[in-house]
Backbone bond lengths (Angstrom), bond angles and torsions (degrees), N, CA, C in turn:
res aa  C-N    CA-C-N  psi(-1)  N-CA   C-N-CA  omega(-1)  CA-C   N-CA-C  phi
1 X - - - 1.463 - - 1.524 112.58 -
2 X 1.331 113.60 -36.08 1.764 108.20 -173.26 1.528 109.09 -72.73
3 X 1.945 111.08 -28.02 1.528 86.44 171.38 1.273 124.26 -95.32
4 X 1.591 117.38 6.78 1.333 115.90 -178.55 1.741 94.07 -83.83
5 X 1.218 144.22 -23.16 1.703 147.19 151.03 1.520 99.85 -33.79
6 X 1.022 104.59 -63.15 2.156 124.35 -153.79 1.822 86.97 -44.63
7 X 1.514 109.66 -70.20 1.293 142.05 -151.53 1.811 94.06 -68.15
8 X 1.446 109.24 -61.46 1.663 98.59 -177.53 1.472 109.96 -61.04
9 X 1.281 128.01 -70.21 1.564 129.21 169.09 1.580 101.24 -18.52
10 X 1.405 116.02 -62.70 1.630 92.64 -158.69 1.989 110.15 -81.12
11 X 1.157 100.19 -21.09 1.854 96.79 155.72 1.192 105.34 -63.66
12 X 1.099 129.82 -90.28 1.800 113.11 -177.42 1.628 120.57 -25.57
13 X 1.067 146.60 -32.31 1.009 167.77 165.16 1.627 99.28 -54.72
14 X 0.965 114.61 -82.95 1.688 121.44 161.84 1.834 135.48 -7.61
15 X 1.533 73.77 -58.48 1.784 111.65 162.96 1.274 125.33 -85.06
16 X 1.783 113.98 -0.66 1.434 105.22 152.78 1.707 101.79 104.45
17 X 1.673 95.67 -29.61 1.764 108.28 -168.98 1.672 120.85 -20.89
18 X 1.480 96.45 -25.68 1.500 102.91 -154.94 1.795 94.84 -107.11
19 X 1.181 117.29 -28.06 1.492 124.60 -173.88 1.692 100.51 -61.06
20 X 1.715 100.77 125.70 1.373 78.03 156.80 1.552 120.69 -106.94
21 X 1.352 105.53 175.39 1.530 117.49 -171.96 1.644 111.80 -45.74
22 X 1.387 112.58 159.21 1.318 109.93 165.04 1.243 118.60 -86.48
23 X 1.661 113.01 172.27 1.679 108.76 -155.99 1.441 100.80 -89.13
24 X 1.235 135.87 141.05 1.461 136.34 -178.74 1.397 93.66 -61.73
25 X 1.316 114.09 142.41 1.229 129.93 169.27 2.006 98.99 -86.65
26 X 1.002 128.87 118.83 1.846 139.95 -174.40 1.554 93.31 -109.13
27 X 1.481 135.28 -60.89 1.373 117.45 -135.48 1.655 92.45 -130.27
28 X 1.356 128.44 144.38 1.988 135.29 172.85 1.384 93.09 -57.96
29 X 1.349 130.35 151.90 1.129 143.33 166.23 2.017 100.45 -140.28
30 X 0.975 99.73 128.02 1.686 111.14 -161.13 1.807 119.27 -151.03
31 X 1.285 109.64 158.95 1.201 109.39 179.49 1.327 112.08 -134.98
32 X 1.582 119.62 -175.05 1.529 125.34 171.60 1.491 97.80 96.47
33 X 1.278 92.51 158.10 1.633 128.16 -163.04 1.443 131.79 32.37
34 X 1.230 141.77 -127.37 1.693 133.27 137.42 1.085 132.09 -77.89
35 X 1.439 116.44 108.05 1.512 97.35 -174.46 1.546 110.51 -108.60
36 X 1.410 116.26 175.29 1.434 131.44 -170.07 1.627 117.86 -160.69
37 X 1.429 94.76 143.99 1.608 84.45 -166.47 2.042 98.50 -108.82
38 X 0.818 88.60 133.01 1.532 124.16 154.83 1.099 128.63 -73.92
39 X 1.992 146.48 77.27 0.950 108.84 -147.70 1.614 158.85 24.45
40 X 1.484 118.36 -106.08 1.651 111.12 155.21 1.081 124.09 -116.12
41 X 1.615 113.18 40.60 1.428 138.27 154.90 1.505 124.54 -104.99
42 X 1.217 135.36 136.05 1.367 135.00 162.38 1.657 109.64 -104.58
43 X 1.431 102.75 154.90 1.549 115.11 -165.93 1.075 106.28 -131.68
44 X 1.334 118.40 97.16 2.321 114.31 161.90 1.315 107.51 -61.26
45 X 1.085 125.17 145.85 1.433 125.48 146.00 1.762 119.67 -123.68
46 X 0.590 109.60 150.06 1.272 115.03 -137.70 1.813 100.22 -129.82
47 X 1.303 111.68 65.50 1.967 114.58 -168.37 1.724 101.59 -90.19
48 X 1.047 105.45 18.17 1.392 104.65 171.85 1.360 101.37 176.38
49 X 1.576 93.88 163.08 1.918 106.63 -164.61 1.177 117.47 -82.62
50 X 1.714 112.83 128.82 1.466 129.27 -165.43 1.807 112.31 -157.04
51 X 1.271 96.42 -170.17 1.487 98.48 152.81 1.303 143.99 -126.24
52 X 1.333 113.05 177.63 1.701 112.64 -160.02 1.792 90.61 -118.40
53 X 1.168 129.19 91.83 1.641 119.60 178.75 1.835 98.04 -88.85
54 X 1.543 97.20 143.47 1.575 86.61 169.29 1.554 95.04 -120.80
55 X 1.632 135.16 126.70 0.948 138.65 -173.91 1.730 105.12 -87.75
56 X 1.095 147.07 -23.85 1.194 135.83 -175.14 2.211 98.70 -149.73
57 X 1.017 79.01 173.35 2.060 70.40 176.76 1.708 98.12 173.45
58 X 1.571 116.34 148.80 1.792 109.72 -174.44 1.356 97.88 -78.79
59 X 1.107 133.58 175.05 1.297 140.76 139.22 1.497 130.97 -8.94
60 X 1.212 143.42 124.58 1.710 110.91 177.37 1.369 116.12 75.72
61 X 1.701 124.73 6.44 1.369 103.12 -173.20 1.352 122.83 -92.42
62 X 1.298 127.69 168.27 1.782 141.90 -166.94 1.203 81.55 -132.41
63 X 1.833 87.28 162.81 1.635 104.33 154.21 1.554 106.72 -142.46
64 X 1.210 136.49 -176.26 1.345 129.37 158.59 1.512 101.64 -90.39
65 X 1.505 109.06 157.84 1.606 115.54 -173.47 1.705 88.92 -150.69
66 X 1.254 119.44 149.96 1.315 137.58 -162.60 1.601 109.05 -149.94
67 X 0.974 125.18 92.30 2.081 132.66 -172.73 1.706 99.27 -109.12
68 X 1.622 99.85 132.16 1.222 101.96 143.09 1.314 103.60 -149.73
69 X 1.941 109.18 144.39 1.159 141.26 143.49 1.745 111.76 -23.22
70 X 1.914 81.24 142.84 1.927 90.68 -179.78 1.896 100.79 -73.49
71 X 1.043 110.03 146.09 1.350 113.79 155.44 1.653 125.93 -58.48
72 X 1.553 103.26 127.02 1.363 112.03 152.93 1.559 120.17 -7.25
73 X 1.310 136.90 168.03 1.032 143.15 130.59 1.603 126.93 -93.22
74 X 1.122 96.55 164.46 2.004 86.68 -172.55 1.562 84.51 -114.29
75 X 1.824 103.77 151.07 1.521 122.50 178.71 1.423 89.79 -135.38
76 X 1.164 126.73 -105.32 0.981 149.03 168.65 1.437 128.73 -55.26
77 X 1.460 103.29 -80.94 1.276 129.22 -169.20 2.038 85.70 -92.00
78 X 1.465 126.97 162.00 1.396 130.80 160.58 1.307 126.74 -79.18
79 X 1.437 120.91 122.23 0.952 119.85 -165.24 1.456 123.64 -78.59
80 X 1.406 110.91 159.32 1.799 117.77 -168.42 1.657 114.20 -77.94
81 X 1.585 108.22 138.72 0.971 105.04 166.65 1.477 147.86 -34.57
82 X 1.123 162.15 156.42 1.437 150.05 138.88 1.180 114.16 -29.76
83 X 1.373 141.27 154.13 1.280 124.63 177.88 1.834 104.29 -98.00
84 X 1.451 109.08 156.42 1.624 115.42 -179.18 1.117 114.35 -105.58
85 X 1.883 104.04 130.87 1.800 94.66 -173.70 1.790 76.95 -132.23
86 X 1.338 97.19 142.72 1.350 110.07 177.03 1.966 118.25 -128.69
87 X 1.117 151.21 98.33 1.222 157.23 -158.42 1.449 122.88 -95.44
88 X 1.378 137.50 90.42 1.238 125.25 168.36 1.470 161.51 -37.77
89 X 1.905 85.12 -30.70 1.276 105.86 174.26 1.376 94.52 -168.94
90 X 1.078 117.58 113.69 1.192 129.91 172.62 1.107 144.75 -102.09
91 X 1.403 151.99 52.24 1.187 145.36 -115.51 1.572 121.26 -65.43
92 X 1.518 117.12 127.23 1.537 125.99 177.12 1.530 115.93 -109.22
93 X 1.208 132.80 173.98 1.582 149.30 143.56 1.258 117.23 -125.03
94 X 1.326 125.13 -163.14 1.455 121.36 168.86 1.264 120.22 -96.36
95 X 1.618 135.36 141.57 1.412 118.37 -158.48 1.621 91.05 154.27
96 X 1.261 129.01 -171.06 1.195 140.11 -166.11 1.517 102.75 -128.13
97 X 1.483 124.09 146.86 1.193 110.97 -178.30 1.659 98.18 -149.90
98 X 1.186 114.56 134.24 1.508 134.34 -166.47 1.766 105.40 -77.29
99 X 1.308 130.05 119.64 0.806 147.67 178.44 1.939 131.48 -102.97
100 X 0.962 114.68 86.33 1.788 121.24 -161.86 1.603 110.80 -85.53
101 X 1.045 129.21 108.90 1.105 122.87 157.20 1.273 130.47 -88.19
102 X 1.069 136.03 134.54 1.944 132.35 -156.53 1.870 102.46 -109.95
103 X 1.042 93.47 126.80 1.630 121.69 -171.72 1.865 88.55 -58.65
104 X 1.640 77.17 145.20 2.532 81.04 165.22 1.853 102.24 -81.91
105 X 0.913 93.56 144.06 1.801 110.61 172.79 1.237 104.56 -47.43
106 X 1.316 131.90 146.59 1.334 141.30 -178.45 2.106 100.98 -125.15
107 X 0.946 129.53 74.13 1.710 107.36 -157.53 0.955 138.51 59.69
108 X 1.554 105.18 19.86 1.558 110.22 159.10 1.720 90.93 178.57
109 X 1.449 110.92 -167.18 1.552 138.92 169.25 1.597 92.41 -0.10
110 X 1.649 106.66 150.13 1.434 126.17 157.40 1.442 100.68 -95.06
111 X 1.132 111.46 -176.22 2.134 129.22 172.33 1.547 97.19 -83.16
112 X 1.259 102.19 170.83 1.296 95.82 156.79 1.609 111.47 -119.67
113 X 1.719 136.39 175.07 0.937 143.32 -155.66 1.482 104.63 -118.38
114 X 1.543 147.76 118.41 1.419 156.04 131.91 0.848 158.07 -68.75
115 X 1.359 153.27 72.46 1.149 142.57 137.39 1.650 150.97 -18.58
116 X 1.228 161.57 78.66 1.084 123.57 -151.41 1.693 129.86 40.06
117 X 1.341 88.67 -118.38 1.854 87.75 -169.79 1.694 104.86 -101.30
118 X 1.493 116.12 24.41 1.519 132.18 -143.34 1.257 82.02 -117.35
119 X 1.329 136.04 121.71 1.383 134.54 124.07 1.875 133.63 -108.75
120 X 1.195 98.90 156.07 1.822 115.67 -176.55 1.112 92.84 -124.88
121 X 1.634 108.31 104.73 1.817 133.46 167.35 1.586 105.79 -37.25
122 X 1.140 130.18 163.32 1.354 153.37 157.79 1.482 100.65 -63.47
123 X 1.513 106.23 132.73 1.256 95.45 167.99 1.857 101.32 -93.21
124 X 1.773 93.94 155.23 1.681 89.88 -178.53 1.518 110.23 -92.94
125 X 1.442 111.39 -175.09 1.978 121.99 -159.38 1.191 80.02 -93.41
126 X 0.933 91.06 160.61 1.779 125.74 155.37 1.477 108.77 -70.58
127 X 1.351 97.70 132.24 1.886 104.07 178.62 1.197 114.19 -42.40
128 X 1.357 149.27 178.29 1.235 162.38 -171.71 1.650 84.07 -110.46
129 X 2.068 98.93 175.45 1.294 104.02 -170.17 1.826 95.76 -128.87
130 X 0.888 105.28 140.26 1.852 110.39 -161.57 1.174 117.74 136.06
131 X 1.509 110.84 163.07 1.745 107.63 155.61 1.390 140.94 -71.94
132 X 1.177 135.20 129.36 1.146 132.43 -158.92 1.521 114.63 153.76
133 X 1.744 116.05 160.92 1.401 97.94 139.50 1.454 147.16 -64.61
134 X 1.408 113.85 -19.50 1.324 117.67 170.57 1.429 124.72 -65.44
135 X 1.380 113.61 2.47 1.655 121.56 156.36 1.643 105.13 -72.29
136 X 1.057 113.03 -17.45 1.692 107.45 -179.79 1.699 103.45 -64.24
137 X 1.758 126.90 143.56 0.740 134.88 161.10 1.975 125.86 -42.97
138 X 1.034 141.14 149.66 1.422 132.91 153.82 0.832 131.77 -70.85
139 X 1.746 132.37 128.48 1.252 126.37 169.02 1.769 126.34 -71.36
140 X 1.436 92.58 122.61 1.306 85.16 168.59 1.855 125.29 -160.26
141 X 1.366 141.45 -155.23 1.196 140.51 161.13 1.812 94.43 -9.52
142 X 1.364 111.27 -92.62 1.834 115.92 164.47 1.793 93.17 -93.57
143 X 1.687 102.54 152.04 1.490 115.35 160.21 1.712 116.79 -56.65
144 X 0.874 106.97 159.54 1.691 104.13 158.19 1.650 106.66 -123.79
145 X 1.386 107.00 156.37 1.480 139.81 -134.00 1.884 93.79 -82.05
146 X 1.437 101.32 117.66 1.999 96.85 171.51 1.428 112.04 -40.91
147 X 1.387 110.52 131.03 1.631 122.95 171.62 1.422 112.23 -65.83
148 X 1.551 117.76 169.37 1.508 115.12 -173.60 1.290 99.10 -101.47
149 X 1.582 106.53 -165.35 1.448 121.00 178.00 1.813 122.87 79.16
150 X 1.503 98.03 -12.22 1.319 105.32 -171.91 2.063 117.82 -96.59
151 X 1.466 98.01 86.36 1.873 98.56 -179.77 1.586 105.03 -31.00
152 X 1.186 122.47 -6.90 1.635 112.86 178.95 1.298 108.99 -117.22
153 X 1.509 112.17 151.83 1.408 105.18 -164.25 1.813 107.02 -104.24
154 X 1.267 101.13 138.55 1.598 113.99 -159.81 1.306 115.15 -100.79
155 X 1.320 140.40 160.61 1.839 136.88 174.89 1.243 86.67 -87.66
156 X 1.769 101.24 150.62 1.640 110.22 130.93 1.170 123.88 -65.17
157 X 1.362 114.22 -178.29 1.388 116.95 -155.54 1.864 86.65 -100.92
158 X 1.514 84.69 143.51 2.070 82.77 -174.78 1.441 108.92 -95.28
159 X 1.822 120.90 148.84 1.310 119.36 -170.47 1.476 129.77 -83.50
160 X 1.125 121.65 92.44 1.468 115.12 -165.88 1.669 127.07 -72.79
161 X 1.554 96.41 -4.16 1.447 93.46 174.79 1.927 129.60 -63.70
162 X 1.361 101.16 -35.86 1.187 96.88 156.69 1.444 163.07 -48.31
163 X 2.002 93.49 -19.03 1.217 114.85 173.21 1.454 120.42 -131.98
164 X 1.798 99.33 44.67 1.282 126.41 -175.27 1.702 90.66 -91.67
165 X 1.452 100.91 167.40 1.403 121.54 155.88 1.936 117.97 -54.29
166 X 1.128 100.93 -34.92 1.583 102.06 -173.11 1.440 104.74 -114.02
167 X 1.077 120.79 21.27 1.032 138.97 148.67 1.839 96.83 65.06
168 X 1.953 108.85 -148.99 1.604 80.70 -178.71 2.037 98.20 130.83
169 X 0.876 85.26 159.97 1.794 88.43 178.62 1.703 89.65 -123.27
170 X 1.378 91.27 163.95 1.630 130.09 -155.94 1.320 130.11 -167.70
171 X 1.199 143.57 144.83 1.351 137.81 154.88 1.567 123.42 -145.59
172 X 1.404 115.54 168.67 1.496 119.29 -162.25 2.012 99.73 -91.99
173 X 1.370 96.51 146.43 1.273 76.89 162.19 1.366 134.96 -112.76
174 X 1.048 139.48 -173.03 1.204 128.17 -170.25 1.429 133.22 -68.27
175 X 1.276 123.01 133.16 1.811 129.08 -164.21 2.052 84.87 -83.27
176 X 1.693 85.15 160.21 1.758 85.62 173.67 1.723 101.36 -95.86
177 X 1.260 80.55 -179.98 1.683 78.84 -176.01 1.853 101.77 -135.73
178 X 1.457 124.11 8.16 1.667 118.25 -158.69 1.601 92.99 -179.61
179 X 1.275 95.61 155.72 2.071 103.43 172.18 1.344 98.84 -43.35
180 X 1.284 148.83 -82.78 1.242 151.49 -111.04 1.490 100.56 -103.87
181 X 1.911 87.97 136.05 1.442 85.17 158.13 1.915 124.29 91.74
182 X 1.238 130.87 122.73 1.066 145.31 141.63 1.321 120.54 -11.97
183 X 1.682 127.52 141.08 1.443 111.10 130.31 1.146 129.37 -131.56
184 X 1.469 128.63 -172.53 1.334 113.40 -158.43 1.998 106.74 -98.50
185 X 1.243 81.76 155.51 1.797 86.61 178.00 1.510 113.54 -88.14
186 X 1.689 112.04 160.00 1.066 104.43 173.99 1.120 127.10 -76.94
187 X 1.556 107.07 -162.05 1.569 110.00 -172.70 1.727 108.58 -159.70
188 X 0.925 113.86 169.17 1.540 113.65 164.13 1.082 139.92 -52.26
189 X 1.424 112.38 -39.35 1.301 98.86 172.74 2.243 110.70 -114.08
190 X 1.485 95.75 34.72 1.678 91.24 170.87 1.401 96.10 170.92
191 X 1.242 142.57 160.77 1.019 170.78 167.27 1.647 109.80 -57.80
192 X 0.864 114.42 164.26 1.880 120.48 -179.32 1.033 104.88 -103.72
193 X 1.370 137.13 140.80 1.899 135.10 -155.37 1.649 78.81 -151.25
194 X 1.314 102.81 120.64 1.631 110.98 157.22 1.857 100.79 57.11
195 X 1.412 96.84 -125.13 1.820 104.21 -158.10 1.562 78.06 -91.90
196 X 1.500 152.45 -32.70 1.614 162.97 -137.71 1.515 78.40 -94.42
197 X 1.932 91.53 114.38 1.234 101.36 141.61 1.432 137.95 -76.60
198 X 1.619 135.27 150.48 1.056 131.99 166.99 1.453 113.74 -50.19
199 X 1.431 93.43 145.77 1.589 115.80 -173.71 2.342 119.64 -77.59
200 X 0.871 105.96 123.51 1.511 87.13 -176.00 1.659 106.77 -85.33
201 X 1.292 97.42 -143.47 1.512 97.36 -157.87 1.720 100.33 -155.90
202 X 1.737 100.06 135.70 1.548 93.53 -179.14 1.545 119.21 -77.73
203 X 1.495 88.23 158.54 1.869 98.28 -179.75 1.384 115.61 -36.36
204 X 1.237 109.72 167.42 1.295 107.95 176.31 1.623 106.14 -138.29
205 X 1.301 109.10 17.88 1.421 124.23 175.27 1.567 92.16 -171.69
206 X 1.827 96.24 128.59 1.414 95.28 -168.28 1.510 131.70 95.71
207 X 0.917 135.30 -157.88 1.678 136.28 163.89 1.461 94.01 -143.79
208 X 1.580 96.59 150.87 1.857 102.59 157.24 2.013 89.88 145.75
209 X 1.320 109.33 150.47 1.680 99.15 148.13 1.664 118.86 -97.22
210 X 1.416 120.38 146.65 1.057 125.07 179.33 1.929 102.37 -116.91
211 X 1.635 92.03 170.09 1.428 112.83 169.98 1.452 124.09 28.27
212 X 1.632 97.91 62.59 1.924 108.96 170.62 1.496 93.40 -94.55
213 X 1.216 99.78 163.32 1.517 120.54 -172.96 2.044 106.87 -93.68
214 X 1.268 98.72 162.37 1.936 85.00 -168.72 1.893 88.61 -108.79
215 X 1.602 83.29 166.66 1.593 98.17 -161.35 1.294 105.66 -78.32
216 X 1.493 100.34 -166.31 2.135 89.14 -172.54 2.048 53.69 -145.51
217 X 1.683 85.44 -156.64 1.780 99.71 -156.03 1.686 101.14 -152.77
218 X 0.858 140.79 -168.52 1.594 154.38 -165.40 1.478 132.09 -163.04
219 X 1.649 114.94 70.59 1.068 109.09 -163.61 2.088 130.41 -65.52
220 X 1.397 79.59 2.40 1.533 95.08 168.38 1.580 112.96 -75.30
221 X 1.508 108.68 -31.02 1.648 119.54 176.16 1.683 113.86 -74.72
222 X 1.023 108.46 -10.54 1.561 121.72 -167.67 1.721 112.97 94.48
223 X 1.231 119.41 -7.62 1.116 128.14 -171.12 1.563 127.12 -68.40
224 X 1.300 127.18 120.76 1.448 117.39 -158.85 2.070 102.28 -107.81
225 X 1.023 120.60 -11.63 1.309 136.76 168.29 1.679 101.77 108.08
226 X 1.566 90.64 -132.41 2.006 92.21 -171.31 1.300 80.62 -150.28
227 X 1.398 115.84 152.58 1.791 131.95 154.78 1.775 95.56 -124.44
228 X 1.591 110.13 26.02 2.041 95.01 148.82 1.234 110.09 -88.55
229 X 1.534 95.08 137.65 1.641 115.31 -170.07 1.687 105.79 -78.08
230 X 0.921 110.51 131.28 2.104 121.48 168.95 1.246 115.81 -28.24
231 X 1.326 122.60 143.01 1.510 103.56 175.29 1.659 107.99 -81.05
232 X 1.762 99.63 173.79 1.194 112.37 -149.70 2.160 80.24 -79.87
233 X 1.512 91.69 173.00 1.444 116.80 177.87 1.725 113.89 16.39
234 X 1.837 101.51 49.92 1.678 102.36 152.61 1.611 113.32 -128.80
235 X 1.650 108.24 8.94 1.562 101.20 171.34 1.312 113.09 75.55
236 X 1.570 113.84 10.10 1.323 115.66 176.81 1.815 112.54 -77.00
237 X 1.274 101.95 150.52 2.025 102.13 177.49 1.522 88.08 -108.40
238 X 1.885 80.45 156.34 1.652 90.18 -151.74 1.961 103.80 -101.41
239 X 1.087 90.77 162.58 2.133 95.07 -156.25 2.026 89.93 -70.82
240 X 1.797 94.85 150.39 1.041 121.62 -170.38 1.521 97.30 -71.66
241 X 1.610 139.43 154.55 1.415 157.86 119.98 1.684 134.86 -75.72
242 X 1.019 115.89 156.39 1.308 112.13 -171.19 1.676 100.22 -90.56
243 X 1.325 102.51 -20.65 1.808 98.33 -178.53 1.357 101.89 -65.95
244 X 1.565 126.52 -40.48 1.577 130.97 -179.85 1.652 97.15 115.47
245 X 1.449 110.91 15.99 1.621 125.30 169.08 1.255 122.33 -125.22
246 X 1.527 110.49 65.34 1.309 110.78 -171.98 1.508 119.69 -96.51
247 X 1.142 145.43 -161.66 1.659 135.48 -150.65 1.139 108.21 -92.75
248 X 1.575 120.26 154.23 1.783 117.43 172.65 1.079 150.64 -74.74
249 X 1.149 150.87 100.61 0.976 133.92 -137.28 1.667 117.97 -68.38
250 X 1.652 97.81 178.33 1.691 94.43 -158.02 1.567 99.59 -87.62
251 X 1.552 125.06 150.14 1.173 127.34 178.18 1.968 108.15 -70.82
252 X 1.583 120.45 164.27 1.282 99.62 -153.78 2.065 85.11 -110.37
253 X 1.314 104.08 -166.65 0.930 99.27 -179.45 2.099 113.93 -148.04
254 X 0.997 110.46 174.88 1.335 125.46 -165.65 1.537 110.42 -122.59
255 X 1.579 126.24 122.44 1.376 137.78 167.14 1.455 130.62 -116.28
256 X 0.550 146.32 132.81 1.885 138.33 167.19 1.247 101.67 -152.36
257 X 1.727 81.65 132.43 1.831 102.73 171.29 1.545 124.19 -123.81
258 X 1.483 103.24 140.25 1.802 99.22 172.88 1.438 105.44 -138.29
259 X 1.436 108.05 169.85 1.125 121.01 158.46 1.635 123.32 -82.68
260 X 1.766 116.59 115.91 1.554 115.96 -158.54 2.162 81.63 -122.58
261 X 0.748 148.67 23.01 1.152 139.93 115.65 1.824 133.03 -155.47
């Protein structure tokens, strides 16, 4: 009898009988950038480019993810927002995941913003100021706003974030309509109308508004524009000048949220 014990015990043993199960993994546990808790949510933000590691995660898990594009630069005309891509559920595992933040436009193009398979378009410059086509606004995430100076009348720059893969809000910015004067770029949440920049749009993880488009100006009004640069990490495009050196746009920024208990 004691070795027929010895012999069953160590087959059962074999078979694990005695192991117990592993612990269900329930809640993402993750790292990278600043984080903050939200009730029984935590929030990275992500103001510059890094990574997002998720060390453990259940089966099936998402998170919310929130991108915006660097802002336009302003020349002339105001430059276009970053474009906004916002995600509900996004699907993750455990693994490391590359995180891009897109620079503000300096006289031309913004960066663009990444996630995974997530991108936030560049926002485009503001037209140049002269004759030519290069008074036309840039296309980008949002357009940026037709430059002045040009007797011919020019497009804004059109928004391509909308008819991206990751889809995303966007807007065009404003075409000129007369010699004088700037216009404004778009933005997320509206288009650029005349010297009125487009309007952005609030977070959708977090608080704050992101990605308005920068103004252009009216030298028939007396108005000479602005060369203050956007603030840093809201994806804002930066306001049009009459020199054709107007401010930089704002660098964009990176969010993701989950539930960690």
């Amino acid at each position: 009898m004691p070795v027929l014990s010895t012999v069953g015990a160590a087959s059962l043993r074999a078979f694990g009988a005695f192991r117990p199960s592993g612990a269900v993994v329930t809640f993402i546990s993750a790292t990278g950038g600043t984080v903050t808790t939200d009730g029984d949510y935590k929030i990275h933000q992500f103001n510059s480019s890094g990574t997002f590691k998720i060390n453990s995660a259940p089966s099936s898990a998402t998170i919310e993810a929130m991108l915006v594009g660097g802002g336009g630069g302003g020349r002339s005309g105001g430059g276009g927002a970053g474009g906004y891509v916002y995600s509900s559920a996004f699907s993750v595992s455990t693994g490391s995941y590359s995180v891009v933040v897109g620079a503000g436009g300096v006289q031309g193009d913004g960066g663009s913003s990444s996630f995974s398979t997530l991108t936030a378009i560049y926002g485009g410059a503001g037209g140049q100021a002269g004759v030519g086509p290069a008074s036309a606004g840039n296309s980008g995430g949002s357009g940026g706003g037709a430059g002045g100076f040009d007797p011919n009348p020019r497009s804004g720059g059109l928004a391509l974030q909308p008819t991206s893969s990751s889809g995303g809000l966007g807007y065009a910015g404003a075409s000129s309509v007369s010699y004088y004067g700037g216009r404004g770029g778009g933005g997320a949440g509206s288009a650029g109308n005349g010297t009125t920049a487009g309007s952005g749009v609030s977070a959708q993880i977090g608080s704050g508004t992101f990605a308005a488009g920068g103004s252009g100006f009216d030298l028939s009004l007396s108005e000479e524009g602005s060369q203050t640069n956007a603030a840093s990490n809201t994806g804002n495009g930066g306001p049009g000048h009459d020199s054709g050196e107007g401010g930089n746009g704002g660098s964009g920024v990176v969010r993701i949220r989950y539930k960690f208990q």
